[in-house]
One Martini backbone bead per residue (centre of mass of N, CA, C, O) as a GRO file, in nm:
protein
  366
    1UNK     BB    1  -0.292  -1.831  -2.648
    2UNK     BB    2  -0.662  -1.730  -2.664
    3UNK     BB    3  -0.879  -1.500  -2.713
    4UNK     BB    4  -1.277  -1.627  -2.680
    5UNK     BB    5  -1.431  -1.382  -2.446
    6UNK     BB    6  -1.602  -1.075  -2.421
    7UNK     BB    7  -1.803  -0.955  -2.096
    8UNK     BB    8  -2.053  -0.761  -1.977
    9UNK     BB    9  -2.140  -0.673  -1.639
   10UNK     BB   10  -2.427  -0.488  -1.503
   11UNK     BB   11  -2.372  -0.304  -1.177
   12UNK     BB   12  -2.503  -0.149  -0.913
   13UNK     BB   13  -2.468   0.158  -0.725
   14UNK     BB   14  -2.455   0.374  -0.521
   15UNK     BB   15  -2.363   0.678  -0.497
   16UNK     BB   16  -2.108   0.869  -0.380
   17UNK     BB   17  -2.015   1.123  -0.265
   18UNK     BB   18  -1.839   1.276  -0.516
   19UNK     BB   19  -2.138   1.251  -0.695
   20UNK     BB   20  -2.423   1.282  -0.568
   21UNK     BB   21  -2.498   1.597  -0.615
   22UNK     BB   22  -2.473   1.584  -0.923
   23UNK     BB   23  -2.619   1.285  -0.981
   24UNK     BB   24  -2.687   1.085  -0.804
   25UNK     BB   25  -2.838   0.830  -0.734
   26UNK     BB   26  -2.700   0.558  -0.951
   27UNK     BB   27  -2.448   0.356  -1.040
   28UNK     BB   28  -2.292   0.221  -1.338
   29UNK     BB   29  -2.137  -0.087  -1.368
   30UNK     BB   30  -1.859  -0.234  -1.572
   31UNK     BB   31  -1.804  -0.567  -1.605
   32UNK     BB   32  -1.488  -0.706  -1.759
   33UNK     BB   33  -1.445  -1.038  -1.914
   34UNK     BB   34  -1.143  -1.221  -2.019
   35UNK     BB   35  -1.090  -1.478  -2.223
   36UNK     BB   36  -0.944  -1.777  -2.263
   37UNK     BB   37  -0.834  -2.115  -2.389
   38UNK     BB   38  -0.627  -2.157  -2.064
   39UNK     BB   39  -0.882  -2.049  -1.827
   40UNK     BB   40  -0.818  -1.759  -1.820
   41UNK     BB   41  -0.929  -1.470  -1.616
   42UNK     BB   42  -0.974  -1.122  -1.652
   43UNK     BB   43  -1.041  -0.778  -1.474
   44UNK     BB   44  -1.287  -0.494  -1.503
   45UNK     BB   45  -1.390  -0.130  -1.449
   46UNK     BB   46  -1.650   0.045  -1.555
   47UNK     BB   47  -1.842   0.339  -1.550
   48UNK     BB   48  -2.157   0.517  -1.458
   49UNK     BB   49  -2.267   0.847  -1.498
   50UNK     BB   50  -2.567   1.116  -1.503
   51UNK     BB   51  -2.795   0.901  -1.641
   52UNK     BB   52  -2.639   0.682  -1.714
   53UNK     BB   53  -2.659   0.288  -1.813
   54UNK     BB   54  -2.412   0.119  -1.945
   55UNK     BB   55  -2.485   0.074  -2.249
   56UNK     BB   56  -2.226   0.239  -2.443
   57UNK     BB   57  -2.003   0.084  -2.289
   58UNK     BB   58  -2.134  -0.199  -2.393
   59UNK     BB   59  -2.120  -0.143  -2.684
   60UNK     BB   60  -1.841  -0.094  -2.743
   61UNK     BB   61  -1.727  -0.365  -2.633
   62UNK     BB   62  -1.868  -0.550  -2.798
   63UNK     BB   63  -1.870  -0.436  -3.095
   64UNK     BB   64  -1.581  -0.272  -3.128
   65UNK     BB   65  -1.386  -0.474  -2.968
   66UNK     BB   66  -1.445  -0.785  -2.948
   67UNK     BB   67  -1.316  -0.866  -3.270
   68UNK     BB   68  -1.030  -0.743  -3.176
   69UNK     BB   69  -0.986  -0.995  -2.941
   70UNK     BB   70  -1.051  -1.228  -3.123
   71UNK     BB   71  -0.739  -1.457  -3.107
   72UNK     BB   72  -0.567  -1.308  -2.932
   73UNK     BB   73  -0.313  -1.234  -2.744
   74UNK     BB   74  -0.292  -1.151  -2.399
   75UNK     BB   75   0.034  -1.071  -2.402
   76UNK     BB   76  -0.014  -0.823  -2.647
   77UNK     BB   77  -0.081  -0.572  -2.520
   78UNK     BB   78   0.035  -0.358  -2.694
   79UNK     BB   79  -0.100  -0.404  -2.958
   80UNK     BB   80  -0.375  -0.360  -2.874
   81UNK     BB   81  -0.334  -0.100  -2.763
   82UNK     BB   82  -0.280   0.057  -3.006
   83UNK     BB   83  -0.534  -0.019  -3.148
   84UNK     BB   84  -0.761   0.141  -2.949
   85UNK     BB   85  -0.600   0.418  -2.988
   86UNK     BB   86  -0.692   0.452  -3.291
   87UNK     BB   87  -0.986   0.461  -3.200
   88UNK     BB   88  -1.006   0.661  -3.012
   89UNK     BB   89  -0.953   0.968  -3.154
   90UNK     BB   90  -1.256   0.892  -3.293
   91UNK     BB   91  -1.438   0.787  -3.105
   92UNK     BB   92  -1.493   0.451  -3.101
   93UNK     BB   93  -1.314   0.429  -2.808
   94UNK     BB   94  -1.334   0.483  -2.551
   95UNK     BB   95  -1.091   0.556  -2.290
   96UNK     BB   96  -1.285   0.343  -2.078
   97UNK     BB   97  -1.238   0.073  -2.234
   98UNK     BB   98  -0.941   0.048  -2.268
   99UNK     BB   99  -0.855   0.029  -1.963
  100UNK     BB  100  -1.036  -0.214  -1.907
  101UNK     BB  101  -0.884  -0.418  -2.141
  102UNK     BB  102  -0.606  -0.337  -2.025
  103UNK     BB  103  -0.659  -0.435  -1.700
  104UNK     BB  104  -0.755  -0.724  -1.772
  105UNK     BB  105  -0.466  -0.837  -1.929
  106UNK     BB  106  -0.310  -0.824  -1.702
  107UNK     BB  107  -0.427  -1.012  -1.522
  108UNK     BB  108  -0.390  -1.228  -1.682
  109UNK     BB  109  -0.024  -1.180  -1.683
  110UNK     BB  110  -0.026  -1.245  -1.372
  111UNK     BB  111  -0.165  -1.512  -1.390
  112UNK     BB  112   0.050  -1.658  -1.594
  113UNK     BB  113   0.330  -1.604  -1.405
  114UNK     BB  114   0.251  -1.595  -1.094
  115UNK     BB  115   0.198  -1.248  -1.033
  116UNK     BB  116   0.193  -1.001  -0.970
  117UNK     BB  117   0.203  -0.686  -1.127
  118UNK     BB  118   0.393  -0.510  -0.985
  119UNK     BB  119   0.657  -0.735  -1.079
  120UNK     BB  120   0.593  -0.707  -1.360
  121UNK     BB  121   0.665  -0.392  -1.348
  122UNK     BB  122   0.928  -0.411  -1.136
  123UNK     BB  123   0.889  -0.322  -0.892
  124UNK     BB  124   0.948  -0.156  -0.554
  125UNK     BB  125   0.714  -0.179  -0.387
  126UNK     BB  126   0.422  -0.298  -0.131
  127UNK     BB  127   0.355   0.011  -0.052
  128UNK     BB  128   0.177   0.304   0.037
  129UNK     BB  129   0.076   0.591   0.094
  130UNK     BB  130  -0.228   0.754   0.206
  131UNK     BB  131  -0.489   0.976   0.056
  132UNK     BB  132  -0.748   1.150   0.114
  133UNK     BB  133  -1.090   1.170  -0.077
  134UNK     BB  134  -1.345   1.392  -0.094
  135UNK     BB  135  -1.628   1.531  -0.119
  136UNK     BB  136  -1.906   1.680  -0.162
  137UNK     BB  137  -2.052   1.985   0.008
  138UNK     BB  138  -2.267   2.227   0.166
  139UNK     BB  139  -2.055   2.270   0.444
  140UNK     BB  140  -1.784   2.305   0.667
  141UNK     BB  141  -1.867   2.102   0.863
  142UNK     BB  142  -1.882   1.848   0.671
  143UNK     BB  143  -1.554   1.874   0.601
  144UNK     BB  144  -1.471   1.832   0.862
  145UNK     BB  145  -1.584   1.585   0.982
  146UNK     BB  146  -1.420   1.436   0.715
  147UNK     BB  147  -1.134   1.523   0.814
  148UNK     BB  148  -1.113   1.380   1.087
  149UNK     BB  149  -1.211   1.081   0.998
  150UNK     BB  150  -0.960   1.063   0.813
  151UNK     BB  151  -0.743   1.097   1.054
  152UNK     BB  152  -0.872   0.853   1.250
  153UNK     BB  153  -0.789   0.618   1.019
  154UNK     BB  154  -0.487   0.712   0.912
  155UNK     BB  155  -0.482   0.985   0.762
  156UNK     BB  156  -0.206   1.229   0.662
  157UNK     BB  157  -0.382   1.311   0.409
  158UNK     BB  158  -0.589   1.560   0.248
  159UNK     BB  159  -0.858   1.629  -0.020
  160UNK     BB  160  -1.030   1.890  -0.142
  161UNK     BB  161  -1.358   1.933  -0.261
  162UNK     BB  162  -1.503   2.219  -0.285
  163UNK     BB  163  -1.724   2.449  -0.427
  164UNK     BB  164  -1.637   2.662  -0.655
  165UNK     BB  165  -1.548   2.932  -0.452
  166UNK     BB  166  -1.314   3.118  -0.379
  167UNK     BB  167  -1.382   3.213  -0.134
  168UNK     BB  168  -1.532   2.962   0.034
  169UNK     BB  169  -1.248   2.825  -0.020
  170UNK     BB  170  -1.064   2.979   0.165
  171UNK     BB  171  -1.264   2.916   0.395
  172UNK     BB  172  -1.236   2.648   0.425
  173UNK     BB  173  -0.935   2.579   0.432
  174UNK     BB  174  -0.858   2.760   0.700
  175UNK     BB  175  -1.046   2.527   0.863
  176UNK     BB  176  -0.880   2.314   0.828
  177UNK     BB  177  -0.638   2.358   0.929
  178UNK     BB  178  -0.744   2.442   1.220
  179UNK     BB  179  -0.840   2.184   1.268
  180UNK     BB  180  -0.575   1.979   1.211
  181UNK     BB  181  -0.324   2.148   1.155
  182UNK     BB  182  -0.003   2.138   1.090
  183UNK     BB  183   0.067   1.750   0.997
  184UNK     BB  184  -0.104   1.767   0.763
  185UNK     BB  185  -0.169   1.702   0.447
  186UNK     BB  186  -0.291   1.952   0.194
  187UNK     BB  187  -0.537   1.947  -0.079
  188UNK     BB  188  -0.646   2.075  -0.350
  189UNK     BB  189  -0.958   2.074  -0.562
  190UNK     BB  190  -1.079   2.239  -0.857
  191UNK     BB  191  -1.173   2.167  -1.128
  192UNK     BB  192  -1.131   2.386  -1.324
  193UNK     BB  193  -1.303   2.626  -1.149
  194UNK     BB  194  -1.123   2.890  -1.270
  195UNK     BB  195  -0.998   3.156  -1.320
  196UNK     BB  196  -0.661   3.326  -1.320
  197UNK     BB  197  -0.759   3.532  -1.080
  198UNK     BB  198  -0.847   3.299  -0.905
  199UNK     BB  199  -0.629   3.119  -0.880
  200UNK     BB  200  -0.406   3.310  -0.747
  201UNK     BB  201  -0.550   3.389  -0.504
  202UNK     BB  202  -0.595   3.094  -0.391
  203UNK     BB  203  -0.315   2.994  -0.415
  204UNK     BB  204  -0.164   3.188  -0.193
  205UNK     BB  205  -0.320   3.108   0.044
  206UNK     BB  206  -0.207   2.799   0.018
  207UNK     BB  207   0.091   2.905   0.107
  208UNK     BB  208   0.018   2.993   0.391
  209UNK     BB  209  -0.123   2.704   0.465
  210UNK     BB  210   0.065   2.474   0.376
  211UNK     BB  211   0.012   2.317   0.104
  212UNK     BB  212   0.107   2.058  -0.123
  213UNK     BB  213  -0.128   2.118  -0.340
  214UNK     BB  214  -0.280   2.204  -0.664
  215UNK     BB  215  -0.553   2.121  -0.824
  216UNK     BB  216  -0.687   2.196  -1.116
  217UNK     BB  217  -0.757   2.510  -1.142
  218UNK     BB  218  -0.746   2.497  -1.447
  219UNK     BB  219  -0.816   2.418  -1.760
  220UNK     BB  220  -0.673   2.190  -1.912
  221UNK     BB  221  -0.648   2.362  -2.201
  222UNK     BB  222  -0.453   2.562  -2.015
  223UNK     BB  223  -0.142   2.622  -2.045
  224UNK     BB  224  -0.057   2.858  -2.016
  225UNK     BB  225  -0.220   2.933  -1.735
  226UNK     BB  226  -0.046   2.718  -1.579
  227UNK     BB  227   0.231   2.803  -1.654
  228UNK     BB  228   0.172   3.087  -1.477
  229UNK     BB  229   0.088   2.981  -1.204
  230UNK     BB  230   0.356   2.814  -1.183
  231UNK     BB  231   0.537   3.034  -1.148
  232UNK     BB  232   0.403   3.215  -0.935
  233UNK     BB  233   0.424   2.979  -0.735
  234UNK     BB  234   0.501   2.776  -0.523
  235UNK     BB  235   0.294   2.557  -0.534
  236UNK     BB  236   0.216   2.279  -0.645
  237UNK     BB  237   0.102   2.197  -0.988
  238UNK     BB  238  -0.160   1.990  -1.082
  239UNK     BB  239  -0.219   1.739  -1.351
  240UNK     BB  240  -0.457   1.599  -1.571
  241UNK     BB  241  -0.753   1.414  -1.542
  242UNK     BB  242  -0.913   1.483  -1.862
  243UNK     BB  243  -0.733   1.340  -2.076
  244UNK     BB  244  -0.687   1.280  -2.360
  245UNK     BB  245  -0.450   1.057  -2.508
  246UNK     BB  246  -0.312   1.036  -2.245
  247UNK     BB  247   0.058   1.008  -2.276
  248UNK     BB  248   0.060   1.241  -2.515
  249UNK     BB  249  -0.068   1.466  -2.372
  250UNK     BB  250   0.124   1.481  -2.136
  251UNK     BB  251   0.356   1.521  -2.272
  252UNK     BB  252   0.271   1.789  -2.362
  253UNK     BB  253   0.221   1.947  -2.110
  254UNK     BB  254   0.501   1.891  -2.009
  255UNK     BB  255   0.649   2.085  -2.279
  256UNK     BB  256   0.527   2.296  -2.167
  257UNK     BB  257   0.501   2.342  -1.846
  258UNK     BB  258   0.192   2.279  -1.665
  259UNK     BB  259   0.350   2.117  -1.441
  260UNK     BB  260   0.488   1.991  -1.137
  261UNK     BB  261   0.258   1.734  -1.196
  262UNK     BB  262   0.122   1.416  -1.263
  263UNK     BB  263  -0.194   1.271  -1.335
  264UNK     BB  264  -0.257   0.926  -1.224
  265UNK     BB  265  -0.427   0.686  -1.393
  266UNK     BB  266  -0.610   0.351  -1.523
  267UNK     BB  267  -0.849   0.497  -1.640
  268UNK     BB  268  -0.770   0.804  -1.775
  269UNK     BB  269  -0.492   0.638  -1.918
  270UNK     BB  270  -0.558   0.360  -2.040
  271UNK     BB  271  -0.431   0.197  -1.844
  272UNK     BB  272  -0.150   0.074  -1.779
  273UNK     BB  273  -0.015   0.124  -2.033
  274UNK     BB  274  -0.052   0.434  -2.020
  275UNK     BB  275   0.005   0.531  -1.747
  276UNK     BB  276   0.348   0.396  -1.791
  277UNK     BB  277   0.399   0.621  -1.984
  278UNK     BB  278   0.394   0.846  -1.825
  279UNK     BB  279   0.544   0.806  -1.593
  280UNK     BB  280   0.835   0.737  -1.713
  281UNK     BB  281   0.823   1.035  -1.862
  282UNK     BB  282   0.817   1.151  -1.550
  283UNK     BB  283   1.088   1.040  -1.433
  284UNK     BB  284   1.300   1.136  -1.701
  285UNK     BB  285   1.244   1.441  -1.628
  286UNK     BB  286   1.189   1.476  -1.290
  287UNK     BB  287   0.850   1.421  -1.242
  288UNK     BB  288   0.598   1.394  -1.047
  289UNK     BB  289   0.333   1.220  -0.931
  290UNK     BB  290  -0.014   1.202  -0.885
  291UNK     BB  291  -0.247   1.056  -0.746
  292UNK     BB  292  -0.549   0.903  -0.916
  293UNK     BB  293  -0.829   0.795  -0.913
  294UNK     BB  294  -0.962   0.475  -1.053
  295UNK     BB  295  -1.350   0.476  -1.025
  296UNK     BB  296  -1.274   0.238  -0.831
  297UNK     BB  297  -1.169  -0.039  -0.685
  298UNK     BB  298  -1.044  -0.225  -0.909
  299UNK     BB  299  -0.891   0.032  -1.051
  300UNK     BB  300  -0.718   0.096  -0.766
  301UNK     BB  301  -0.551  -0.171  -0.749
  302UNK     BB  302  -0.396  -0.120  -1.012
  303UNK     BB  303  -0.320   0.175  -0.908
  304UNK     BB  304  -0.140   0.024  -0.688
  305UNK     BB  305   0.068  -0.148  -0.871
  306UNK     BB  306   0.191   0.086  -1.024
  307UNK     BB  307   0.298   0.258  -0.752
  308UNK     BB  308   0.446  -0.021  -0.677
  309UNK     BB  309   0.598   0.070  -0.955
  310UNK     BB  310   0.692   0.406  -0.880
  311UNK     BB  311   0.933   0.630  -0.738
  312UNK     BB  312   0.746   0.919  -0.810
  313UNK     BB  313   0.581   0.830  -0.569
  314UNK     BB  314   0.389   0.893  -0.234
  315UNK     BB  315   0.068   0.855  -0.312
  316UNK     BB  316  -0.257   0.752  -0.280
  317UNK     BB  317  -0.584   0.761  -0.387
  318UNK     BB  318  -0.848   0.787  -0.128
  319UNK     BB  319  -1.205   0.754  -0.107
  320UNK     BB  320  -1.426   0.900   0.095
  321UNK     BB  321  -1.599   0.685   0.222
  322UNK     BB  322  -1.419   0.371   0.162
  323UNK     BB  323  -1.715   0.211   0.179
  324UNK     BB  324  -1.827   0.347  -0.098
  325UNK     BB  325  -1.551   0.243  -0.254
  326UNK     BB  326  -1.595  -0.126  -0.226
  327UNK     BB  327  -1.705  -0.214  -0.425
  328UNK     BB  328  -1.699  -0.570  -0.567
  329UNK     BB  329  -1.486  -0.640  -0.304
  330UNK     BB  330  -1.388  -0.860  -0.053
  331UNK     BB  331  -1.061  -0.744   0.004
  332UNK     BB  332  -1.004  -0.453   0.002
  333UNK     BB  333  -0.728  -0.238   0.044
  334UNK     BB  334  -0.594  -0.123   0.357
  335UNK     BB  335  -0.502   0.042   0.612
  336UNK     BB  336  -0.238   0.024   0.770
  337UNK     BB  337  -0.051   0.170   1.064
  338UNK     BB  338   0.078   0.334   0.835
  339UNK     BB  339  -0.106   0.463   0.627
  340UNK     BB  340  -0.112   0.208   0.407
  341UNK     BB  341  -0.148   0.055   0.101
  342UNK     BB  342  -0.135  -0.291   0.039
  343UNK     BB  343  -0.030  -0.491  -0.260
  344UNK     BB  344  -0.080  -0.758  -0.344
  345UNK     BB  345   0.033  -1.116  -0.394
  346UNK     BB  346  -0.101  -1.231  -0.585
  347UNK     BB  347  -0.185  -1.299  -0.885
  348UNK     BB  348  -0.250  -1.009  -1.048
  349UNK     BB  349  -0.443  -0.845  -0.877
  350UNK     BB  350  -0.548  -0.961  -0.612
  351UNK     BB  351  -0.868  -1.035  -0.607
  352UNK     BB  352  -1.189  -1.044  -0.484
  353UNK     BB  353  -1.502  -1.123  -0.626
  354UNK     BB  354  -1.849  -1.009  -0.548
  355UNK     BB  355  -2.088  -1.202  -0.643
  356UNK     BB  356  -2.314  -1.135  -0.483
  357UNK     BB  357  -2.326  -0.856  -0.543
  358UNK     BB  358  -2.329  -0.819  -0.860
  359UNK     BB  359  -2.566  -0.977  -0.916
  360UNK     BB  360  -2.785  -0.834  -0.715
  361UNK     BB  361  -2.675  -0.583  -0.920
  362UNK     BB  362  -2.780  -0.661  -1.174
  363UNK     BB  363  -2.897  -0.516  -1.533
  364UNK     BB  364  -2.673  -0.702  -1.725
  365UNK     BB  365  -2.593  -0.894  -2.010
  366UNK     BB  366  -2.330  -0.966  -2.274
   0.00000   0.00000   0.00000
């Protein structure tokens, strides 16, 4: 069986809440398809937002990736993947590029077998439970009745992206826990936007209102920082969402000891085959992840069935409101009775795309 195939459909949709404020107007999503010459195809999506085009991303995958991909076998993953991050290093493939042809790969190789891939990864669980994460807003409000209906649909976790002003997020939270009461775990994301004297001062409120964990107080950059903050505080510390390097510099981070959890996604972390391998190193360690939305509805489905081969993890997260990030997707993984979303069963992703809704909102095809 060989790879005869990479092709690229750029299609459009509204920009997200998470990304809404800083963003606006819509993202270019690339969906990425390798096919082999024995009729089976796999599927993959990276996105682009900020106001770019998605055409840097598509230039990258037909360029540079296809030509390194056309006759090789599909299920020599590992070889691939070795492949692409040596190009990642010196940017000649952006980190979002490798995870696309990675977690497309992977589609394959469940469709090869015959299984979903979280078996292919060794099974753990069929389902795992969902935690809410917020958008950003411009008053508490609106923050408040976002964690309300995210409690109301059945997430018994919320995480908030803040103000990004450390007093005005103290009150924020506050706020939060008073309206939801004691029941619910909470958690920040500060995306990295702390000084360590701002970290700290946030930090010990958050332990006060007995949130679950603290993520990215500090700059990613900041291994001492993040170290020290983390040795001062009870609650975990856990990081880093946009590390380049994948699971080489997690594995740094971990070494420094910069925090209590690691932030894992098959978007950030170059596919499943790199999420894999930090997952792994961070088992062996005795050491929590902590999932992070992999960028889109099909690239967190493939984040589903990671966490669902994978012991050291509690919640996946899911970005709300969950109907504004299920594009592309006609069956989208939704949360059962007990708040948990169940892991697809068929071979491969285990999922349909939305061929009417992507093609109506095509602007790209390569």
């Amino acid at each position: 069986m060989k790879i005869v195939d990479l092709t690229v459909q750029t299609f459009t949709h509204p920009m997200p809440a998470l990304h809404r404020r800083r963003f606006g107007g819509e993202q270019a999503v690339s969906l990425v398809t390798i096919t082999t010459d024995a009729g089976v195809s796999g599927h993959a999506m990276a996105r682009a937002q900020g106001g770019t085009g998605g055409g840097p991303l598509a230039e990258h995958l037909l360029r540079t990736v296809r030509p390194r991909l056309l006759g090789e076998h599909p299920l020599d993953r590992e070889r691939i993947w070795q492949r692409l991050f040596a190009l990642e290093r010196g940017q000649y493939a952006p980190l979002f590029v490798v995870s696309a042809v990675d977690v497309a790969l992977w589609d394959i190789a469940g469709q090869v077998m015959g299984q979903p891939i979280y078996r292919v990864l060794g099974g753990y669980r069929d389902r795992i439970p969902a935690y809410a994460s917020s958008g950003y807003y411009d008053t508490i409000g609106e923050y408040l009745a976002d964690a309300r209906r995210a409690i109301e649909d059945g997430y018994h976790a919320y995480k908030v992206h803040p103000f990004g002003e450390p007093e005005r997020d103290i009150e924020l939270c506050r706020a939060l826990r008073a309206e939801l009461g004691p029941a619910p775990r909470l958690m920040l994301d500060a995306t990295g936007g702390y000084g360590r004297a701002e970290a700290l001062r946030v930090g010990r409120e958050l332990e006060r209102l007995g949130f679950y964990w603290y993520e990215e107080p500090l700059s990613h950059y900041d291994d001492a920082g993040n170290r020290e903050l983390r040795l001062a505080l009870d609650i975990p510390v856990v990081g880093t969402e946009t590390m380049a390097g994948s699971a080489y510099s997690g594995a740094a981070a971990i070494a420094h000891g910069a925090f209590d959890a690691i932030l894992c996604d098959v978007y950030w972390k170059m596919g499943i085959t790199g999420m894999m391998k930090l997952v792994r190193t961070c088992e062996a360690l005795h050491l929590p992840v902590a999932s992070h939305h992999a960028g889109s509805a099909l690239m967190n489905v493939a984040n589903l069935h990671c966490l669902c081969a994978t012991p050291n993890v509690d919640m996946i997260e899911v970005l709300v409101p969950a109907a504004e990030h299920a594009y592309g997707l006609l069956d989208p993984p939704g949360l059962d009775a007990g708040g948990c979303l169940v892991v697809p069963s068929r071979p491969g992703l285990g999922v349909t795309l939305d061929w009417d809704y992507i093609n109506a909102h095509t602007i790209a095809r390569s």
